[in-house]
C-alpha positions in Angstrom: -19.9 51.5 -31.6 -19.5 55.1 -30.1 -16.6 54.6 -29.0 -15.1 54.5 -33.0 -13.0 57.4 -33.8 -12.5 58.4 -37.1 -14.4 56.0 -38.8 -16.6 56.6 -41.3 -19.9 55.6 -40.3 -22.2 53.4 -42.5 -24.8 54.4 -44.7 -28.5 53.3 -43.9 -28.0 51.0 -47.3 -25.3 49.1 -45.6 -27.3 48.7 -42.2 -30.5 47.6 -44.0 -28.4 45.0 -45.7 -27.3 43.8 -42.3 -30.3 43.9 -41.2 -31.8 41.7 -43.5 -29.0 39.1 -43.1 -29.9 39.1 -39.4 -33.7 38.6 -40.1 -32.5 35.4 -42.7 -30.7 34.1 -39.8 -33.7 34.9 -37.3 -31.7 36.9 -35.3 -33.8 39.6 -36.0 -35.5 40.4 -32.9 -33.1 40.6 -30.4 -31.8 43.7 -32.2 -33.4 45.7 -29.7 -32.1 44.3 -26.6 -28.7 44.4 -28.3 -28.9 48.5 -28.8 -30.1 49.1 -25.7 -27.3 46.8 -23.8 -24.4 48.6 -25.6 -26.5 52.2 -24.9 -26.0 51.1 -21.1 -22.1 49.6 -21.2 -21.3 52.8 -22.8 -23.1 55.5 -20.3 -21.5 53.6 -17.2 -18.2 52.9 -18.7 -18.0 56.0 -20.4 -20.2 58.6 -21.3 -21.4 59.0 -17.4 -18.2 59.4 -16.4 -17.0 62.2 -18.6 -20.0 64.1 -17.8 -19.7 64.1 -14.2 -16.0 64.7 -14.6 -16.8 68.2 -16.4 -19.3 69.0 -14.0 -17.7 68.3 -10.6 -15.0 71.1 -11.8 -17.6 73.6 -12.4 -20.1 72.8 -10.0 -18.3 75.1 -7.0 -18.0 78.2 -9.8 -19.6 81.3 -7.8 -19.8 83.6 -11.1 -22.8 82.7 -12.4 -22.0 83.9 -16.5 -19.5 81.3 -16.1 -21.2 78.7 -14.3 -23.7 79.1 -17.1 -21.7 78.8 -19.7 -19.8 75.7 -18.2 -22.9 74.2 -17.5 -23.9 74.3 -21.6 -20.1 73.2 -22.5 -20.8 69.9 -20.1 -24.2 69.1 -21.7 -23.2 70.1 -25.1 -20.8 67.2 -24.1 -23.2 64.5 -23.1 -25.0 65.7 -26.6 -21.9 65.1 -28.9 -21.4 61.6 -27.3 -24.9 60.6 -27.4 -25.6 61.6 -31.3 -24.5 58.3 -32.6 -27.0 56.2 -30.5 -29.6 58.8 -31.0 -29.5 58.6 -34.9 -29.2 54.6 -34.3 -32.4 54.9 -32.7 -33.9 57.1 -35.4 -33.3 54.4 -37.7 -34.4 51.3 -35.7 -37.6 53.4 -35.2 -37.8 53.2 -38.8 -37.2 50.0 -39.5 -39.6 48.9 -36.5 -42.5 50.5 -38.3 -41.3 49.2 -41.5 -41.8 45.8 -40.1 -38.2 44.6 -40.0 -37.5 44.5 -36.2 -39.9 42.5 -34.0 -39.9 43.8 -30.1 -41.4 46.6 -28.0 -42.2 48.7 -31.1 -41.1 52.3 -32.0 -42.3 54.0 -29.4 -41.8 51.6 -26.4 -38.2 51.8 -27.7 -37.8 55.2 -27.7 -39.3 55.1 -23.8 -36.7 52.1 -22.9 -34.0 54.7 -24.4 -34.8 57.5 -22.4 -35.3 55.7 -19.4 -32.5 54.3 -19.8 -30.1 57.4 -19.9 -32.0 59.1 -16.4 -31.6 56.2 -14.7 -27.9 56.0 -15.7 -26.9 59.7 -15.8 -29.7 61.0 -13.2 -30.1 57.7 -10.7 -28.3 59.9 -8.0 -27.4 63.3 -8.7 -25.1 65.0 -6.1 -25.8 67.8 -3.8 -24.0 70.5 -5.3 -25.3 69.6 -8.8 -29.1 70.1 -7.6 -27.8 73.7 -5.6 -25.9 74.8 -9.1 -29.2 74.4 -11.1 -31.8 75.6 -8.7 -29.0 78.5 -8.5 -29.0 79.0 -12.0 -33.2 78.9 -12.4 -33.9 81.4 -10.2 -31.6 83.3 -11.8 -33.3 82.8 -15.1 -36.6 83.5 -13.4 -35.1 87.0 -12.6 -33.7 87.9 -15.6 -37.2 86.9 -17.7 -39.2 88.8 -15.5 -36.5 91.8 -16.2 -36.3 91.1 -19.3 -40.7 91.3 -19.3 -40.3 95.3 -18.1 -37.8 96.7 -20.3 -40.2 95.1 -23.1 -43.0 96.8 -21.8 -41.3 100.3 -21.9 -39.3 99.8 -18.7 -43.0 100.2 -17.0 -43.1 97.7 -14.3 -46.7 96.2 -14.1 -46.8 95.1 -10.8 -46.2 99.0 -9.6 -48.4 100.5 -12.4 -51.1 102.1 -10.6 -50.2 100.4 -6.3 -47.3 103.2 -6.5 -49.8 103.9 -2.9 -48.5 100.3 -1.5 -46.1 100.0 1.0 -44.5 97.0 -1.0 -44.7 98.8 -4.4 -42.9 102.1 -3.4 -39.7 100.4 -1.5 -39.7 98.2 -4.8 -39.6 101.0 -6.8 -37.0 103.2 -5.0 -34.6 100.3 -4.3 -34.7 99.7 -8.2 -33.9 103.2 -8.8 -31.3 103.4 -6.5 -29.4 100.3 -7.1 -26.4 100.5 -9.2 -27.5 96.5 -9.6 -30.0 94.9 -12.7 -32.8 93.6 -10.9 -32.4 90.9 -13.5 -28.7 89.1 -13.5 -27.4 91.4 -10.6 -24.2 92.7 -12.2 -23.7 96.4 -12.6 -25.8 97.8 -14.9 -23.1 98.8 -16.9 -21.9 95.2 -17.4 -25.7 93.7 -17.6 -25.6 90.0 -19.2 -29.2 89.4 -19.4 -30.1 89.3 -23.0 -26.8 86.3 -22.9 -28.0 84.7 -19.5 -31.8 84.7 -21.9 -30.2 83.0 -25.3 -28.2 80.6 -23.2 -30.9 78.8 -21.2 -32.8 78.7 -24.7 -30.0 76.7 -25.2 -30.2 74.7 -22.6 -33.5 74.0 -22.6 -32.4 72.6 -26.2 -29.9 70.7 -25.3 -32.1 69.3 -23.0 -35.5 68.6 -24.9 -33.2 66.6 -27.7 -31.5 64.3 -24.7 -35.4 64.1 -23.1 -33.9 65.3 -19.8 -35.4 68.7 -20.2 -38.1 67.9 -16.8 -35.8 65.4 -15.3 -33.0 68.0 -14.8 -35.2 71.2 -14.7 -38.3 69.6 -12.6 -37.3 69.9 -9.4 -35.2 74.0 -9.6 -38.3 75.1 -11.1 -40.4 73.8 -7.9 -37.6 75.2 -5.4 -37.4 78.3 -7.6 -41.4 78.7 -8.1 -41.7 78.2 -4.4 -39.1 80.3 -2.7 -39.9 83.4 -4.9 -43.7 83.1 -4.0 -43.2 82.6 -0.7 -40.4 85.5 -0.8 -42.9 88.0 -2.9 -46.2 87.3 -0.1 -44.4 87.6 2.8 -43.2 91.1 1.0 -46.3 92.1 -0.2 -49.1 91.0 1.9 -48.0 90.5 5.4 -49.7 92.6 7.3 -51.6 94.5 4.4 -55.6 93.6 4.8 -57.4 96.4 3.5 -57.0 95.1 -0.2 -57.3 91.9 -2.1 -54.1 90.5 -3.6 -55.4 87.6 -5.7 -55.8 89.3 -8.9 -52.3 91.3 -8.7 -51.4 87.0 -8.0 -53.3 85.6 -11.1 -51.5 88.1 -13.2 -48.4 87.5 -11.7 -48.8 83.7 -12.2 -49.5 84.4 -15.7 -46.2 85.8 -16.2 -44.5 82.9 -14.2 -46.4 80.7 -16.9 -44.6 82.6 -19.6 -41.1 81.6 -18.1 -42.1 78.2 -17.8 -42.7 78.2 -21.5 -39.4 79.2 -21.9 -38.3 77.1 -20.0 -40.2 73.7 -21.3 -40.1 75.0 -24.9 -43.4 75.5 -25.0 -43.7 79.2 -27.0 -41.9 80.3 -30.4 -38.7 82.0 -30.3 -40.6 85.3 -31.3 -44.1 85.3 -29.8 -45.4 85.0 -26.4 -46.6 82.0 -24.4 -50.1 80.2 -26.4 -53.4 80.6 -25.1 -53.6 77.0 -25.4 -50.1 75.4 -24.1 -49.5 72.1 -23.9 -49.7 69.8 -21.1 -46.8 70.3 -19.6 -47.4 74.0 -19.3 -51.6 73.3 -18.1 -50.0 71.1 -15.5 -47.0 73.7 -14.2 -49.8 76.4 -14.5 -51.8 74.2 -11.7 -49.2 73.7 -9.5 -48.2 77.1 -9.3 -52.0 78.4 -8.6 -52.2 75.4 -6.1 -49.4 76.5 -4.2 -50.0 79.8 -3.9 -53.3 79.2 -2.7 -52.1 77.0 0.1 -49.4 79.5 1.1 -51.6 82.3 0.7 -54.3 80.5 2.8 -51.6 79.9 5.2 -50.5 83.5 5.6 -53.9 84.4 6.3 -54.6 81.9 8.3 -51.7 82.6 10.8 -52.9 85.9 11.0 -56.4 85.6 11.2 -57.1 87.0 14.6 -55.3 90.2 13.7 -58.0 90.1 10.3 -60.5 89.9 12.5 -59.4 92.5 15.1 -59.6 94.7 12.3 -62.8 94.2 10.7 -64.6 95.5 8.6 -61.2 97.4 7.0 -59.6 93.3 6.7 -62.4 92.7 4.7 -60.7 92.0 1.5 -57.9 89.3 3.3 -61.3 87.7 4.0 -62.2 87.3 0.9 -59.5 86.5 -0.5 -58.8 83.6 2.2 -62.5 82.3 1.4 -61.6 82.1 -2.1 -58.4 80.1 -1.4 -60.3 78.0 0.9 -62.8 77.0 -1.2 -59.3 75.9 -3.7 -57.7 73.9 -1.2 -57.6 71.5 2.1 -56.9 73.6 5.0 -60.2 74.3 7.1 -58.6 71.7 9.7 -55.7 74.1 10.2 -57.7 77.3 10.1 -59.3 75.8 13.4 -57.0 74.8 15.1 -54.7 77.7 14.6 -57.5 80.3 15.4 -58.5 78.6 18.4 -55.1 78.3 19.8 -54.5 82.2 18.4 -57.6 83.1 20.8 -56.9 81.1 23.9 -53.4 82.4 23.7 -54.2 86.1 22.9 -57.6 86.8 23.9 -58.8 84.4 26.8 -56.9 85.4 29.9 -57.4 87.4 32.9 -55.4 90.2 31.5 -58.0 91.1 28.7 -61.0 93.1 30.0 -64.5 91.7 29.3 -65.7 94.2 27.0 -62.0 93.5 24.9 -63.2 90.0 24.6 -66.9 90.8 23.6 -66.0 93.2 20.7 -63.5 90.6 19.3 -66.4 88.1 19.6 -68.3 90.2 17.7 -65.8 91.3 14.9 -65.3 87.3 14.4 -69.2 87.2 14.3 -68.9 89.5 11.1 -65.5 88.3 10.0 -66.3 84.7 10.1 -69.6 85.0 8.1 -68.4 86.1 5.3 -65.7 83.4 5.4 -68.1 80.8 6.0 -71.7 81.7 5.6 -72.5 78.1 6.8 -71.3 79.7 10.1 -70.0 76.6 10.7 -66.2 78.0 11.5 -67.8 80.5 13.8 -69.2 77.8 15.8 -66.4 75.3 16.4 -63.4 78.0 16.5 -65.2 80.4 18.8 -66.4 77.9 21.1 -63.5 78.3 23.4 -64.3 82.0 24.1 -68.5 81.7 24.6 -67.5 79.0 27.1 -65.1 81.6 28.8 -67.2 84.4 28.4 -69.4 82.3 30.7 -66.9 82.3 33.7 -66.9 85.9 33.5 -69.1 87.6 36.5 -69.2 90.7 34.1 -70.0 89.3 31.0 -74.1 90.1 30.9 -73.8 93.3 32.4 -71.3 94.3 29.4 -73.8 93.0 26.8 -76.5 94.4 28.4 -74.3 97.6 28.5 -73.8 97.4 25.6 -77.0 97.0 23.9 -78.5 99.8 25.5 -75.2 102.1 24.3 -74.0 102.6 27.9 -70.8 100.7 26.3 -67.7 102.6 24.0 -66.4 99.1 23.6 -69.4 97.1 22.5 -71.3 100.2 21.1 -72.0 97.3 17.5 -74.7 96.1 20.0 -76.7 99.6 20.2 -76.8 99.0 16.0 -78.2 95.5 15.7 -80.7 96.5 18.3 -81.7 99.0 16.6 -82.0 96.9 13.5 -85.8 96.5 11.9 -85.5 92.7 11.4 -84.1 90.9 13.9 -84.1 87.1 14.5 -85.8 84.9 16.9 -84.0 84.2 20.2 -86.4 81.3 21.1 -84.2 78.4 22.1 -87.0 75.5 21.2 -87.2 77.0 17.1 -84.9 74.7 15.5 -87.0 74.3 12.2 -85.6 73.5 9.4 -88.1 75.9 7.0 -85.7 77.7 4.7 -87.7 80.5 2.9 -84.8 80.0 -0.2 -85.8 77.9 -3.1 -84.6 74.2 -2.6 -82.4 74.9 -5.8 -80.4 77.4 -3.8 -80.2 74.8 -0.6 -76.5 74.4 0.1 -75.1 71.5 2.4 -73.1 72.2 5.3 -69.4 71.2 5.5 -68.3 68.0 6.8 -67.4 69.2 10.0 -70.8 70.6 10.9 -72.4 69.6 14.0 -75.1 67.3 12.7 -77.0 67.8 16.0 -77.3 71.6 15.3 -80.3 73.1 13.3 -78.4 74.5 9.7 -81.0 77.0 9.4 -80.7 78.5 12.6 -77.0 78.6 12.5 -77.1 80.2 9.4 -79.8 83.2 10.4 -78.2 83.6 13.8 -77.3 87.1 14.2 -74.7 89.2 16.5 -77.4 89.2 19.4 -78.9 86.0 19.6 -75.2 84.3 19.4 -74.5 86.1 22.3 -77.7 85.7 24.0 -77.0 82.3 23.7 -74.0 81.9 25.5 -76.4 81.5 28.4 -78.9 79.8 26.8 -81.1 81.7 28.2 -82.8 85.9 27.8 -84.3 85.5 31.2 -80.5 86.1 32.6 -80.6 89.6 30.1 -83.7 90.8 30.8 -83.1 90.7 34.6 -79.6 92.1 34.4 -81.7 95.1 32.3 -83.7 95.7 35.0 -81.0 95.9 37.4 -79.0 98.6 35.2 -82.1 101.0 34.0 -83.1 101.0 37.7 -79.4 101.8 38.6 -79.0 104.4 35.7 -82.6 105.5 36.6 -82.1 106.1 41.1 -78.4 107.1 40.4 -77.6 108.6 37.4 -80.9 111.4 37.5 -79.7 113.0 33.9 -80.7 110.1 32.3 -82.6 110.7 29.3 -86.0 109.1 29.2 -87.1 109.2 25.4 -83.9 107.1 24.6 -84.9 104.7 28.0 -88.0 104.1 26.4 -86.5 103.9 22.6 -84.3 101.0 24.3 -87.2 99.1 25.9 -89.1 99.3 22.1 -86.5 97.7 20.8 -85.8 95.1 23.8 -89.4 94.4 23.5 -88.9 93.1 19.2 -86.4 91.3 20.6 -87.7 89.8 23.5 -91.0 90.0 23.0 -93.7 92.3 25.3 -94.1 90.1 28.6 -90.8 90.1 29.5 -90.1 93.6 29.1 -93.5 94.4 31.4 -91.7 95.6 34.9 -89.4 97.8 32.4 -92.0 99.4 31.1 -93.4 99.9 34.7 -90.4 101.8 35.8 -90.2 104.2 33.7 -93.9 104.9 34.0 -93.0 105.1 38.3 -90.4 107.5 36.4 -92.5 109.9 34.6 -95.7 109.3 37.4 -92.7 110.6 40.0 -92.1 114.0 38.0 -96.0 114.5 37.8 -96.0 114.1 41.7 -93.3 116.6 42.5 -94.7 119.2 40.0 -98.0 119.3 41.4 -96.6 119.3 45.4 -94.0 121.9 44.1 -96.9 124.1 42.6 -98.9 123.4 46.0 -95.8 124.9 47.9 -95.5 127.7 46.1 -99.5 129.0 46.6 -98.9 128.8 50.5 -97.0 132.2 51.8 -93.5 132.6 52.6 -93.0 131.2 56.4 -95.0 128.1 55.6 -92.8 126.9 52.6 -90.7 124.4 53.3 -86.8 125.0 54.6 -85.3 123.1 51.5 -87.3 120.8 48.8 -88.0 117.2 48.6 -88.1 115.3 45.3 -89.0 111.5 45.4 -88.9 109.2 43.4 -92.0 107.0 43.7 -91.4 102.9 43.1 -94.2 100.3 42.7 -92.0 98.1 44.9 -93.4 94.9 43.5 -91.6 95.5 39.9 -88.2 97.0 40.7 -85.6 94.7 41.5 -85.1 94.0 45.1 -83.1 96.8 47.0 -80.1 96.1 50.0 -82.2 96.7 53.2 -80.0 98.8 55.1 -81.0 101.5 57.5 -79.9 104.8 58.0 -80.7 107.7 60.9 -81.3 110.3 59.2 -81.3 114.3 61.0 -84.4 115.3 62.8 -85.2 117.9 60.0 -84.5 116.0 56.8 -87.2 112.7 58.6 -89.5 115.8 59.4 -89.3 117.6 56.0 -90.5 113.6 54.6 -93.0 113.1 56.6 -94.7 116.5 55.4 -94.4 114.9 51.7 -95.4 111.9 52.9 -98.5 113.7 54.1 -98.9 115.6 50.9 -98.7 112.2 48.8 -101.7 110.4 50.7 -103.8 113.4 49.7 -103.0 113.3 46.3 -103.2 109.8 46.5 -105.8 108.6 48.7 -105.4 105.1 50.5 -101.6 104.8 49.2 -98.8 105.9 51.6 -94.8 105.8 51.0 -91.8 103.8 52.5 -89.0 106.0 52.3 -85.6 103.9 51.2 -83.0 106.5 53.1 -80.0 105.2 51.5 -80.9 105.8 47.6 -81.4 109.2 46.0 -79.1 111.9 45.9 -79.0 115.3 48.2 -77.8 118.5 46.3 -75.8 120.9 49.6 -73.2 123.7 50.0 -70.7 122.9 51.8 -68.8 125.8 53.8 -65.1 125.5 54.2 -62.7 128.1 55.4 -62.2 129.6 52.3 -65.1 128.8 49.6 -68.3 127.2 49.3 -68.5 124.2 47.5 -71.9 122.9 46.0 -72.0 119.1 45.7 -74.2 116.4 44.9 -73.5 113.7 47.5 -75.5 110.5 48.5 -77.7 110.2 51.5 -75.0 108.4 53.5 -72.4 111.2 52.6 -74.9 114.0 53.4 -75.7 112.4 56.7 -71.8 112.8 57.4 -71.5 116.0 56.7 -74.6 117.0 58.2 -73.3 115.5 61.8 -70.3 118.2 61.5 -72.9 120.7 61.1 -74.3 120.4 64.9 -71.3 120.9 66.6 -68.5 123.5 66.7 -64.7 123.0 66.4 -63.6 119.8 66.5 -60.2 119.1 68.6 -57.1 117.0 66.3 -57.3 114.7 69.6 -60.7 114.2 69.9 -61.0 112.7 66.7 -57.9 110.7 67.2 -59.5 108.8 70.7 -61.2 106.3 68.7 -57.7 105.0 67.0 -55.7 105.4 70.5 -58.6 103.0 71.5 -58.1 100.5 69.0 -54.5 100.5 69.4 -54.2 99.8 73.7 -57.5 97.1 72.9 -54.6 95.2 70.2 -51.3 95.9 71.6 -52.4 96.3 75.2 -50.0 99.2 76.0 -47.9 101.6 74.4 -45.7 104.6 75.1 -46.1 107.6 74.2 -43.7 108.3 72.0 -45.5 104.7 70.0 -48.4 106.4 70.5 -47.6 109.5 68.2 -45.5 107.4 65.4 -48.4 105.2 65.0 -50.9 108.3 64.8 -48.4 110.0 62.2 -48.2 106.3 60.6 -51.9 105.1 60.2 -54.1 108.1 61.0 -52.7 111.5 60.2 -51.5 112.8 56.4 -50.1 115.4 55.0 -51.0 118.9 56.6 -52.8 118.2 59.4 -49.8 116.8 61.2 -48.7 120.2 62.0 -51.8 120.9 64.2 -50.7 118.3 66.8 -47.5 118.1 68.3 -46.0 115.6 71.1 -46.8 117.7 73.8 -50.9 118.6 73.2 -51.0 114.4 72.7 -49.6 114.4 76.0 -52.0 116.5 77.8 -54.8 114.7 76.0 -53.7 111.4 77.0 -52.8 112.7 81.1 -56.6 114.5 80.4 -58.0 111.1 79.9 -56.1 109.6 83.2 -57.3 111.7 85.4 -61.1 110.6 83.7 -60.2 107.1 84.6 -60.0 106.5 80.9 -56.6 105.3 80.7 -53.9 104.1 83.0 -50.6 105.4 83.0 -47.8 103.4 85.0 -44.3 102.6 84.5 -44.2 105.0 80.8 -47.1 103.3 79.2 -50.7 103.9 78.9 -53.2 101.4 79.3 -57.1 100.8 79.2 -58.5 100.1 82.5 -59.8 96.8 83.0 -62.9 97.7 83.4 -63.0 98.9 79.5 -60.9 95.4 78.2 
């Protein structure tokens, strides 16, 4: 028994001797059973006991040398009371293979053993136990990785060379500064680091001979592993796109790998971890790589919209979150947190149109390299074609855009101008790849089997918004409604690029559809032909007979311009005269043609003289019909002008005072200096000017308008 003290213990002569004696009496066999009974009396009698006595009066120790060192004395304890049994087991092992013992053999006894002490010691380990050793691991973790640098020269590796990252230069000025070791975190000048390193070789010793080496380490060195890679990303690379992390990580995680061979014993006290470690190590190494992909992808995926905001500089956090993707399970989440990140961010009525189509666009580019199936592009940005649909705006800001009339969506003026663009026919949903069928590459599960893959996969920027509609004839005719708009309103438009824009329209498109574009711009160019040869006409005849002011039209062939508002306009005696003359000259240049003039559209170039200055302006026909009406008559009287309102006012309210009369004026009608012009008293005689007219009524201090005007 253990539990002898001071005895000397037999020699393996006397035991075999015994053990012979048992097998002549048949008793033999039950040997086992017998050893591993007493193993179990003893750990929950006594050895358990003892060891969680010494523990629970260390377990609350806050200096971690100490702890440590506590922490060996306790197992160094369990050791010491175990060596009897172990060496009893040596020898049955012995004896088993020898052929003296009948039962589970030598190595199902060894397993019964050792499962037998964790499920005695270890069934239910307490709180602060698990705290104290996770404590403790991540200390070690920090003192090998210390320990790693000072080897190296006291060059860190993860700042050789990034000293230009954010991360690696408050790293490496918070080292410097600190009067702390990065590694045990006691002054530098009491630094325990090289003891805090020979002591959990101990451990791990102590551990490995008892077989509890994963059963007490296991689940530290996941908290540990986990909390320090979570820690070091959210440092690192939160926030930081423009550069790929995974390689910096691999190396990294190859250094983790060396402490878990220090840890699990699996390197030689004096060389570094072997190319080719043992299980345990291949399996640690897994985990580790598994979970930082998943956190990584996690990271990443949380802030994907902000990636693809900033594409093309986020780039490399696309690649890097393709790579992890393609290493673990989490496409499901990337969905449904990027669609929730766009109908949260992006799809409201406080973004403007254009906002939404450039960010459709950068997850166009974004989302292709992430999944060339194009698949993720499809279901995630779903929600914001189907918006971009309920926005009045939204083909007028593509079309804007792909004629470069757009800073927001100025992308679109690029892939126009691409050479080989694809097909925006809505019926071609072959399935003709040009690849070679050993290059063919199935699309993910959650593909939309009703969708052609080979369109998906050739769909560009402007077909995939071309189809949000479904439809080009909605894009050609919102075309023709801006070039005629840029070409009757904006006249400085430049017409090689107009007809660089319909070329290109027309590859995409194809040539019938763009047929009335290419019509305007010939009216355009047939229009500046006209003039020139009625401008050179006017300047042959003499002096008196040229006209008072030019005319310039702007000749349509109504029948392929978009249809214009019909409204009418009375335009001065002179300016219908002056048209009528061109009108005139036109039928002789053009014989059996004649013109319908469109008074509201154009633009009318005037000085305008005011008190002090002339001002030259460019004004449309309906403005220079205003200002021309001023032109006919002389001063105009504050009053005069105001009738109209004093009008409206008695027609509403019936009848007012004076004194209302000249607040509401001040109120509605008259701002800033031309207040001073009019006082109370010239309303007055205005007002008593208009009685005596029979225009208004005065009785009892109000005016009124006479019935006969109600």
């Amino acid at each position: 028994s253990s539990r002898t003290s001071g005895a000397v213990p037999p020699k393996e002569e006397e035991l075999r001797a015994a053990v012979e004696v048992l097998r002549g009496h048949g008793l033999h066999s039950v040997l086992e059973e017998w050893f591993v009974e007493v193993l179990q009396t003893d750990l929950q009698a006594n050895i358990s006991l003892e060891f969680w006595n010494a523990i629970s009066q260390r377990e609350n120790c806050a200096d971690e040398p100490q702890c440590l060192l506590l922490l060996l004395d306790a197992f160094g304890l369990l050791e010491s009371r175990l060596d009897p049994y172990l060496r009893s087991l040596e020898l049955l092992e012995k004896w088993t293979r020898l052929g003296l013992l009948m039962g589970t053999g030598a190595q199902g006894l060894r397993e019964k053993v050792h499962t037998t002490l964790r499920g005695v010691l270890f069934f239910s380990t307490p709180r602060a136990f698990q705290e104290m050793i996770q404590r403790l691991y991540g200390r070690f973790l920090r003192v090998y990785m210390q320990s790693k640098r000072k080897g190296e020269g006291g060059t860190d590796p993860e700042l050789e060379g990034e000293l230009d990252s954010r991360y690696a230069r408050r790293r490496y000025y918070r080292l410097l500064q600190s009067p702390l070791c990065a590694g045990c975190g006691s002054d530098k000048q009491r630094c325990w680091c090289r003891q805090a390193l020979e002591q959990f070789h101990r451990l791990s010793q102590v551990l490995h001979r008892l077989s509890l080496l994963e059963r007490v380490s296991a689940e530290a060195v996941t908290s540990t592993l986990h909390q320090v890679t979570r820690e070091r990303m959210e440092d690192r690379c939160r926030g930081e796109y423009e550069r790929s992390f995974l390689r910096e990580f691999h190396k990294w995680i190859e250094r983790v790998v060396g402490w878990l061979g220090k840890v699990f014993l699996q390197d030689g006290p004096s060389r570094p971890a072997s190319p080719e470690p043992g299980t345990t190590l291949r399996r640690w190494r897994c985990h580790v790589q598994r979970f930082f992909y998943r956190i990584y992808a996690g990271l990443r995926i949380e802030e994907l919209f902000s990636i693809i905001r900033d594409f093309p500089d986020s780039r490399p956090a696309v690649e890097d979150l393709k790579y992890c993707l393609e290493r673990t399970d989490q496409r499901p989440q990337l969905l449904v947190s990027l669609k929730a990140a766009l109908e949260t961010r992006l799809l409201h009525p406080g973004v403007n149109t254009c906002d939404i189509i450039t960010l459709y666009i950068s997850a166009i580019k974004a989302l292709r390299v992430l999944d060339p199936s194009m698949v993720v592009l499809e279901v995630a940005c779903e929600p914001i074609r189907r918006y971009l649909r309920t926005r009045e705006d939204t083909v007028r800001q593509i079309v804007a855009g792909l004629t470069g009339d757009s800073d927001g969506t100025g992308d679109l003026a690029v892939e126009l101008s691409k050479t080989d663009p694809a097909s925006l026919e809505t019926g071609q949903d072959s399935e003709d790849d040009s690849g070679e069928p050993e290059d063919w590459v199935p699309d993910p599960v959650d593909a939309d089997p009703g969708k052609s893959s080979s369109k998906r996969r050739s769909s560009d920027i402007i077909s995939l918004l071309v189809s949000i509609y479904g439809s080009k004839d909605l894009f050609i005719n919102e075309y023709r409604s801006l070039l005629a708009d840029r070409l009757l309103h904006q006249f400085s438009f430049s017409p090689e690029r107009e007809i660089r824009n319909v070329e290109l329209l027309k590859l995409r498109f194809g040539e019938a559809p763009m047929h009335f574009c290419e019509v305007m711009l010939k009216d355009m160019a047939d229009s500046r032909r006209i003039n020139a040869n009625i401008r050179e006409e006017d300047e042959k005849r003499p002096a008196e007979e040229q006209p008072p002011f030019g005319v310039y039209a702007v000749i349509l062939s109504s029948e392929f311009w978009p249809p214009f508002k019909d409204e009418k306009l009375e335009v001065p005696e002179d300016i219908r005269e002056a048209l009528e003359v061109y009108c005139r000259k036109y039928e002789k240049l053009k014989a059996m043609r004649t013109l319908s003039w469109k008074h509201t559209l154009g633009l009318v170039t005037m000085d305008v003289e005011l008190a002090d200055r002339t001002l030259s302006v460019a004004v449309t026909p309906v403005q220079a019909v205003v200002l021309l009406y001023f032109q006919d008559q002389g001063p105009w009287l504050f009053p005069q002008l105001f009738w109209t309102y004093i009008q409206a006012m008695l027609t509403n309210l019936e009848s007012l005072s004076l004194e209302r009369i000249y607040s509401m004026l001040r109120m509605f009608v008259v701002t800033g200096p031309a207040l001073a012009e009019i006082d109370l008293q010239e309303l007055q005689g205005f007002l008593q000017r208009k009685v005596r007219d029979q225009q208004l009524v005065y009785s009892a201090g109000v005016y009124r308008l006479p019935k006969s005007c109600g």
